[in-house]
Each structure stands twice: as C-alpha cells, then as structure tokens.
N, C-alpha and C positions, 0 to 999 in steps of 0.2 A: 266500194273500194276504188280508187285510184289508180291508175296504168300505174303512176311512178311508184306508189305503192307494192301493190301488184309484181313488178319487173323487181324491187329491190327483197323483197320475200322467196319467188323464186329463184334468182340468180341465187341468193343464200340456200336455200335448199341443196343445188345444186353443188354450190363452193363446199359445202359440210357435208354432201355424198362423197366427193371427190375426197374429201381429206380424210374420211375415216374408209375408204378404198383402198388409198394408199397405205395408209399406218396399215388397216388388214393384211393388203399385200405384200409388205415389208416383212409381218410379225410370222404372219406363215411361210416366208421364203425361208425365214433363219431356222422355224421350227424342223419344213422337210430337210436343210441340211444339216441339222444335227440328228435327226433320225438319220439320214444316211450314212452319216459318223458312226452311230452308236449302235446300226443294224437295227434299228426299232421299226415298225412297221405302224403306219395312219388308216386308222379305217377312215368307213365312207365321210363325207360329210354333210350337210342336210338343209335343206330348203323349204324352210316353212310357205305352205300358200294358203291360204282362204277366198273363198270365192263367194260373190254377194251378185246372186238374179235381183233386178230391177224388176218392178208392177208397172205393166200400163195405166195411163187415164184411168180406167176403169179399176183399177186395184189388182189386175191379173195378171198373176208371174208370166216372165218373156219364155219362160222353161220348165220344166221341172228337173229337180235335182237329179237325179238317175242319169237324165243324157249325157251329164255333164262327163261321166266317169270312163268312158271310153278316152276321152280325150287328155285327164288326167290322169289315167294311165298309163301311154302312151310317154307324156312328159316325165313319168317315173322310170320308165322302161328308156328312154332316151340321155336323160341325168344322168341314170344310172350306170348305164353301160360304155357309153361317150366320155364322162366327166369323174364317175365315181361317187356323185352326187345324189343322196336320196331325196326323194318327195314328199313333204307330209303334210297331208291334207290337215288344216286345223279344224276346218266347221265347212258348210256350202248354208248360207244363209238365204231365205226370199225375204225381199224389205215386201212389207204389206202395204208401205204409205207408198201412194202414186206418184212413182218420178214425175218431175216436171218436161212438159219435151226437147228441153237443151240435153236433160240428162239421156233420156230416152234413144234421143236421134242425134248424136252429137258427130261435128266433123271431127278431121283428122289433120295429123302431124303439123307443118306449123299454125295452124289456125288453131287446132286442140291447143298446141303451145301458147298461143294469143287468149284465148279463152282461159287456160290455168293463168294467165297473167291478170286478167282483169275480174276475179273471183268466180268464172263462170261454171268451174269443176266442184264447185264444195259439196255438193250432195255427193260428188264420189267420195271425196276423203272425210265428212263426215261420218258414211256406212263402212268406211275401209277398217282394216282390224285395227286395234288403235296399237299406239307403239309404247311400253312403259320403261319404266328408267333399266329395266332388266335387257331388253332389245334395240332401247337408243342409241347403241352403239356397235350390235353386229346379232345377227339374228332376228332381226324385224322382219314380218311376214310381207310380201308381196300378196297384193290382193287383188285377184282377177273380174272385173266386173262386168257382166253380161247384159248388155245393151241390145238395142230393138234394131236399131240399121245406125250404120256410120256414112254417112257422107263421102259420092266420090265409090272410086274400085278398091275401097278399104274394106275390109272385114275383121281388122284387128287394128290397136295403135298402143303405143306406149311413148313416156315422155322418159323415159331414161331414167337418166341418175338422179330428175328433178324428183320423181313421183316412186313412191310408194305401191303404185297400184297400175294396171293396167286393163285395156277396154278390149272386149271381144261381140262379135256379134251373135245373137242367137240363133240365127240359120245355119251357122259352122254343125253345130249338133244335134238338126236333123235330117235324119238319114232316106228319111222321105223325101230331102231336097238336096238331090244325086252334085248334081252344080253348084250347089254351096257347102253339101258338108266335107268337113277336111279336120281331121285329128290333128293337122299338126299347127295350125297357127296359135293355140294359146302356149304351146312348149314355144315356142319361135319368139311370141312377144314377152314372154319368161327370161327368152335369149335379150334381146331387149333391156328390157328391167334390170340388167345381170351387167350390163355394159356390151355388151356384145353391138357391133355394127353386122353391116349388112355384108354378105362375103357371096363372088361371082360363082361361085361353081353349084351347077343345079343339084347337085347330090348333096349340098353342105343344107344345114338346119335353114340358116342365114340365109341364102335366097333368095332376093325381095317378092318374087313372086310363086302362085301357088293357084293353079289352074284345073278343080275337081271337075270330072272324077279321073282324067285320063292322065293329068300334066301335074300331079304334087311334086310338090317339092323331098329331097331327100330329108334324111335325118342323121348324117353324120357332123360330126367337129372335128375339127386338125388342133394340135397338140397346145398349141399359141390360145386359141380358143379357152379351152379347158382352164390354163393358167388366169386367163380374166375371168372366168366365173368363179375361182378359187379364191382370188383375191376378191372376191366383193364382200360389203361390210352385209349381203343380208343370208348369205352363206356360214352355218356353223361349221366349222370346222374340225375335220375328224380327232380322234385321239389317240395319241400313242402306244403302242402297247409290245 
C-alpha cells in the first residue's frame, strides 16, 4: 500500500467517524429533550467491546483470558456509574496464529498513526470484531487488543475516531508486576476510542499519565465528558420508557 493511499483511507475513516458522531450526537440531543418534555425517563446505554490476546513467535498467548476481567470490570463499574453507560463484553478471543513483531511490539501515538497509514496495523483490524451493516452505523464494538510491549513509556494507545480498536499491553494485568499493573488504562483508552481527549486534573479518567502502584490515575468524568461519549456513534443508546 502507498502513503498517499494509506493517508486517503484513513483521513476517510476518520471524516465518516466524525459525521456519524455528529448525526449521533444531534439525534440523541432531541431525543433527551423530548423525554424531558414528556417526563420519560432513558435507561442506560451500552458499549460493546471485545477483546482479541495476541500469540508470540512461538504460538503462545501474551495472557490468559481471566486476567483480563479485573480490568473490565472495573471499565463497567466506571461507565457505569460516571456515564450511565453499560459494558458488554462480546467474546475475549486468543488469535493462535503467531503475530508478526510489528503486531506484537508495536509503537505508539503518532508513529502508531504512521504505521495505520502505510498498512502496518492490518493484523489488528483484521482480528478486530468485524463491523456488519447492523453496526455500520452506531453500535460497532471497540475492540481492545493485547499486545507484548508498546514502544517508549506507553502501556496503552488508541487512534481515535480513526480506528475501531485499541492497543493495551499485557503487563497492565499482572498483578505479580506491582509497577506495571494498573486497572484503569484500558477503561482510559476506551475514553480514547469514545472521543475523549486528555483532561489536567489527576483524579479525571483522562489523565495522561498513570504511575502503579502508588500514583494511578483517578476515575472520575465531569459532565461535558459524559455528553461526548453519549454522542458517539459506537455507543447504543438507552430507551425510553
């Protein structure tokens, strides 16, 4: 594939997150105020994820599934209570075919960004859940993918509104490695995924930084917050009643 190629597929990714975020966020602003109108009340609304462990070289999962669920829980318990957002786990897959070591070891933020430009992420989106005409348009799963080390004082990255999916490292979930693991950076690059930037105050989700075991980061969102992960197109949205 071609940079210019490359650059003209993600920019479009990204033009077509943004415009079905918006129409989202339009379609659910008129919805709550006519529930306001009319005294109706919205339940929660619900955040599909799936999560796909990477095999080393050798064919051997980076994790086993079980560690993972402290952490997604955590992200349910978070959603949940912050946003009103529920969690639902679709599947936690282990690919058995041996990632290559771009996949494995890969950098972060804008080189990640460089590398989704010049094809170098397709094993992720490949394994990522796929998207069908039912979720093309609001309710596609974010898919969390556990990698072996990320390049740099990264342990997490996401590309935004370009991607689908998002990359976490497998030392976050274990608890045997007091200095690396931390519950909250796959709810955080969730925040990510969601549109969420980076916000100063240590107690917010947002954060940028996240220093186990003594220095985590919080887990609250301020109100502004909550309205951008409402409006996002992979957020379903509660129902009236």
């Amino acid at each position: 594939m071609s940079a210019l190629t490359g650059l003209v597929r993600t920019a479009s990714r990204a033009v077509g997150g943004l415009t079905l975020d918006l129409s989202s966020g339009a379609a659910r602003a008129v919805e709550a105020a006519q529930a306001a109108v009319s005294g109706e009340t919205i339940g929660p609304a619900t955040l599909k994820v799936a999560v796909v462990i990477l095999s080393d070289e050798t064919g051997r999962p980076l994790l086993e599934p079980a560690a993972l669920q402290p952490a997604l829980d955590l992200a349910g318990t978070v959603l949940s209570a912050e946003s009103g957002i529920r969690v639902r786990v679709t599947g936690i897959q282990v690919i058995d075919e041996p990632a290559p070591p771009r996949a494995l070891d890969p950098r972060a933020n804008k080189r990640l960004l460089l590398d989704d430009v010049l094809g170098r992420t397709e094993f992720y989106r490949r394994h990522s859940a796929p998207i069908d005409l039912a979720t093309a348009v609001v309710g596609a799963p974010i898919t969390v993918i556990v990698v072996r080390n990320i390049a740099g004082r990264v342990t997490g990255c996401s590309l935004g509104i370009s991607a689908d999916w998002v990359i976490v490292q497998a030392a976050l979930f274990d608890p045997e490695q007091p200095h690396t693991y931390d519950e909250t950076v796959l709810v955080h690059e969730l925040g990510h995924a969601l549109n969420l930037p980076h916000h100063r105050a240590k107690q917010n989700l947002m954060y940028p930084a996240s220093s186990p075991p003594g220095d985590v980061r919080g887990i609250t969102l301020q109100g502004w917050q909550t309205a951008v992960l409402h409006a996002n197109r992979h957020v379903v949205p509660g129902v009236s009643s």
